[in-house]
C-alpha positions as CSV (number, residue, x, y, z in Angstrom):
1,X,0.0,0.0,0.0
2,X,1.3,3.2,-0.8
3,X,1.1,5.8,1.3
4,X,0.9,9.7,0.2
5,X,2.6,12.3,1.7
6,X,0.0,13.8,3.5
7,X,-1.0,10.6,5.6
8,X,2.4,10.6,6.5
9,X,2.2,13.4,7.9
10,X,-0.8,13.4,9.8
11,X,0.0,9.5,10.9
12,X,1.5,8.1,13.9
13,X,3.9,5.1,14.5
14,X,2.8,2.6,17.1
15,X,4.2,-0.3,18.9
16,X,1.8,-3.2,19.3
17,X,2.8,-6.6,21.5
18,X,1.2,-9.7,21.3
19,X,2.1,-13.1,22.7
20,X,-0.2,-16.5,23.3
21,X,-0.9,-18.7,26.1
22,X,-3.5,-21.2,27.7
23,X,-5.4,-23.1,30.5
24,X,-3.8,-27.0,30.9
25,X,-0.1,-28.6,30.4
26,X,2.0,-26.6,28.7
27,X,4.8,-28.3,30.4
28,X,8.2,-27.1,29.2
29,X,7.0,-24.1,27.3
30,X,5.3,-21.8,29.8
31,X,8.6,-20.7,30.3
32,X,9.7,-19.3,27.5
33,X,7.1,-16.3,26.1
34,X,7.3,-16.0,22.5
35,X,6.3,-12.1,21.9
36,X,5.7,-9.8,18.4
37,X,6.2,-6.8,18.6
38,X,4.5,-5.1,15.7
39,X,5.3,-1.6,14.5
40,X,2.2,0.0,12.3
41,X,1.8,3.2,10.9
42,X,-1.9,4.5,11.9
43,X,-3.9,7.7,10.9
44,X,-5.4,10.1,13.0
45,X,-8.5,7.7,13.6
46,X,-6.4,4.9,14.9
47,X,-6.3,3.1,11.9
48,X,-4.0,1.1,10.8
49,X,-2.2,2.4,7.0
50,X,0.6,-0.2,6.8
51,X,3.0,-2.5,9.1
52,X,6.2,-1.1,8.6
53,X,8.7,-3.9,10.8
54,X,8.9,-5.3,14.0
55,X,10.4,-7.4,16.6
56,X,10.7,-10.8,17.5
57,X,11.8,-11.7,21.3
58,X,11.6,-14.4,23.7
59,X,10.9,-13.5,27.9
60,X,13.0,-16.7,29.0
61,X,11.1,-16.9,32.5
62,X,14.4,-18.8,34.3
63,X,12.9,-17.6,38.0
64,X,9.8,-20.1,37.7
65,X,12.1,-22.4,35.3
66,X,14.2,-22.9,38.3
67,X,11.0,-24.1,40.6
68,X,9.2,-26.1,38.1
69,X,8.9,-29.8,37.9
70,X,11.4,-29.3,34.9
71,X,14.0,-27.0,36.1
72,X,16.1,-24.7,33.5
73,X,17.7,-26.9,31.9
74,X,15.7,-29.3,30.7
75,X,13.2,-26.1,29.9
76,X,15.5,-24.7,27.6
77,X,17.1,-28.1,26.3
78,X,12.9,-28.8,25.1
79,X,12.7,-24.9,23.5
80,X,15.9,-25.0,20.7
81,X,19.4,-25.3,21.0
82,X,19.5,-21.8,19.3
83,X,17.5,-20.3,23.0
84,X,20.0,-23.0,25.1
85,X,22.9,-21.5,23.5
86,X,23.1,-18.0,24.2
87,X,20.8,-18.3,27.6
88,X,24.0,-21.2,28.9
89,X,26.2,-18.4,28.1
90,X,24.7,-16.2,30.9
91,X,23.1,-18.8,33.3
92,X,24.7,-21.4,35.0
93,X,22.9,-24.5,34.4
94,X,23.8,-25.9,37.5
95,X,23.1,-23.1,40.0
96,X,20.3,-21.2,38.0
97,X,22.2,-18.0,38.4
98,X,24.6,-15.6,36.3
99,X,28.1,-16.7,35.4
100,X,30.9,-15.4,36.6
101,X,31.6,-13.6,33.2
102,X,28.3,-11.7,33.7
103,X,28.7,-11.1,37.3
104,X,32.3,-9.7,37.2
105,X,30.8,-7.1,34.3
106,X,27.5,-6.3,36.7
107,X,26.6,-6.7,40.0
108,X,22.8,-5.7,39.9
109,X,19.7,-7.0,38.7
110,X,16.0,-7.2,38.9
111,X,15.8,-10.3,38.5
112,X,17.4,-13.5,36.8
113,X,14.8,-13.9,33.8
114,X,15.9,-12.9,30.5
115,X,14.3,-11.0,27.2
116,X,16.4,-12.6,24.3
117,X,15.8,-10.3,21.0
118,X,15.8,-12.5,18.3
119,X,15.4,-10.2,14.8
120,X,14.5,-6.7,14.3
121,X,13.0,-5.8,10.8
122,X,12.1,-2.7,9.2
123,X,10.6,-1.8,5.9
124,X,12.5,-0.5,2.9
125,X,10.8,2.7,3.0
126,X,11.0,3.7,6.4
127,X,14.7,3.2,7.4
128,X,16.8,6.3,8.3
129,X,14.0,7.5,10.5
130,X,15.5,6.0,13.5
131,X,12.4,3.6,13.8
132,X,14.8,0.6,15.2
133,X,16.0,2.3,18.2
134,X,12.3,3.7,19.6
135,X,11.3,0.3,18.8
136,X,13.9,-1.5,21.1
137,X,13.8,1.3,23.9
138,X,9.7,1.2,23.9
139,X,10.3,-2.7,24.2
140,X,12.4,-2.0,27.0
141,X,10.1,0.7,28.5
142,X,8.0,-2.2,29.4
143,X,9.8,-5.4,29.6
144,X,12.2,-4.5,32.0
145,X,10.2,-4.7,35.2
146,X,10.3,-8.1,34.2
147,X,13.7,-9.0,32.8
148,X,16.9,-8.7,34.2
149,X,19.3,-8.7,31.3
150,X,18.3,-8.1,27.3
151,X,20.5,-10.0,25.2
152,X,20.4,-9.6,21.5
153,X,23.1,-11.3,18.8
154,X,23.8,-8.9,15.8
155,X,23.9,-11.1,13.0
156,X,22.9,-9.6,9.8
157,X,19.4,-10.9,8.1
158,X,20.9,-10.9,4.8
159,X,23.2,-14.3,5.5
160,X,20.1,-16.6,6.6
161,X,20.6,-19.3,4.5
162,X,18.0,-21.1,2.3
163,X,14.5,-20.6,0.2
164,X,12.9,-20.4,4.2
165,X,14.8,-17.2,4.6
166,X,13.9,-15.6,1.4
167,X,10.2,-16.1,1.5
168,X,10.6,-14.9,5.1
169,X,12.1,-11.7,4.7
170,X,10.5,-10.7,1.4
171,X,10.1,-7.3,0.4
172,X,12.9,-6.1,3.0
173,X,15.2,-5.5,0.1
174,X,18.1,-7.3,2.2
175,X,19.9,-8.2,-1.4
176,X,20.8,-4.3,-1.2
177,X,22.8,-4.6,2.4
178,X,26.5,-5.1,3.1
179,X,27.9,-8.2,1.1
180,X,30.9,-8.6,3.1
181,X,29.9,-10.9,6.5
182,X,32.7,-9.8,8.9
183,X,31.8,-5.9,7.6
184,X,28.3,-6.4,8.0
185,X,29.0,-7.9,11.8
186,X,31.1,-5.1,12.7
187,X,28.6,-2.6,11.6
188,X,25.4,-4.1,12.7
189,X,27.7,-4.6,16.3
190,X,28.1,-0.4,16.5
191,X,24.4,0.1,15.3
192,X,23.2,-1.9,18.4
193,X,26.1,-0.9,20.7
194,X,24.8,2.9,19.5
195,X,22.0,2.2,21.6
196,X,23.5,1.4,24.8
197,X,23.7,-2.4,24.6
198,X,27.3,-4.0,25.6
199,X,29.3,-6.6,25.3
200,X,31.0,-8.7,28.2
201,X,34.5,-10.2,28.0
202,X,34.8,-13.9,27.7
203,X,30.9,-14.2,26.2
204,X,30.9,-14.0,22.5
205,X,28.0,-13.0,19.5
206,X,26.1,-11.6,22.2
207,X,25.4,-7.6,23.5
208,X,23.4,-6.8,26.7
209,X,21.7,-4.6,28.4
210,X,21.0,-4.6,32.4
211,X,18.0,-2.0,33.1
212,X,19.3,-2.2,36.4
213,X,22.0,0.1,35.5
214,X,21.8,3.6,34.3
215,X,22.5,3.6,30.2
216,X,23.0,7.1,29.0
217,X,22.7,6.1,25.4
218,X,19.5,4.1,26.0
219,X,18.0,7.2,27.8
220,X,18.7,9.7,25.0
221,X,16.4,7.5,22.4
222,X,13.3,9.8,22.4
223,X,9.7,8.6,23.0
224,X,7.9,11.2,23.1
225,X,9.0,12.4,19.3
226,X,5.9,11.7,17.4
227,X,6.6,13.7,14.2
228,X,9.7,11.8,12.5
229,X,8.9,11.5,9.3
């Protein structure tokens, strides 16, 4: 859908969440929340002109993990070994708790459950707006009540592999992005480490954020600007 230049300017970008769950045995997977995050540009009457990118994020609940019939390994061992992974590089699977690298880098937290971004997409047409960063800080905005650490790997879209991947991201133009892997790392790394996550020493593909801890760069992402196109 096309959208003129006048809707665009009397529309506003919204941030819509949505996750699912139910009554009887979900065993292993109550654990691990599966939430959309669904940016959409609306008019002045609330509705909704076009989706214009997302994101994709697990809440890895390892508080009630660790007290379930199951315990945390076993819940993350049932999810994928993708969500095992990167969650066993910042919980010990023994103890339920951070690992030393995490706790030598911080020493607060609201609590041991984790928000693991999985892929953040944008349209074509709407990049260079700064869209991605008030997407990620309104995600936070809400989330981190409930999460103790936000962990995110940066690796670019445009090397999934496979006919999967380009029926998936269709229409995001990805053929047009960086070519070179290790460049396209590197950048994608500074773009997200712009926003005030970090990395840890001795935990690698990963950057983090503790809302525990006051993140200057984080802060500066403005909310409240709704005129941005």
């Amino acid at each position: 859908m096309k959208i003129t230049p006048q809707e665009l300017e009397d529309s506003s970008v919204n941030f819509n969440y949505s996750f699912s769950s139910c009554l009887g045995p979900m065993e292993h997977s109550r654990y691990i929340t599966e939430v959309f995050q669904k940016i959409t540009l609306e008019d002045g009457y609330g509705k909704e002109l076009q989706v214009i990118g997302g994101i994709n994020f697990l809440i890895i609940h390892i508080d009630h993990a660790a007290e379930s019939p199951y315990g945390v390994f076993e819940v993350l061992d049932a999810h994928s070994e993708y969500v095992a992974r990167h969650v066993f590089n910042v919980i010990d699977a023994e103890n339920c708790d951070f690992t030393d690298e995490v706790m030598e880098k911080y020493q607060d937290f609201f609590s041991r459950n984790l928000c693991l971004i999985k892929e953040v997409t944008i349209n074509p047409n709407f990049r260079g707006y700064g869209l991605g960063p008030k997407a990620i800080k309104d995600l936070t905005f809400h989330f981190s009540s409930s999460c103790g650490l936000f962990l995110i790997q940066p690796f670019p879209l445009q090397f999934e592999a496979g006919l999967e991947r380009k029926e998936k991201y269709k229409g995001l133009a990805l053929d047009g992005f960086e070519k070179d892997k290790k460049k396209a790392q590197r950048k994608l790394t500074s773009y997200y480490k712009s926003m005030g996550f970090e990395s840890i020493k001795g935990i690698k593909d990963l950057l983090f954020y503790n809302p525990a801890l006051i993140n200057k760069k984080l802060d500066a992402i403005d909310l409240e600007e709704d005129h941005i196109f």
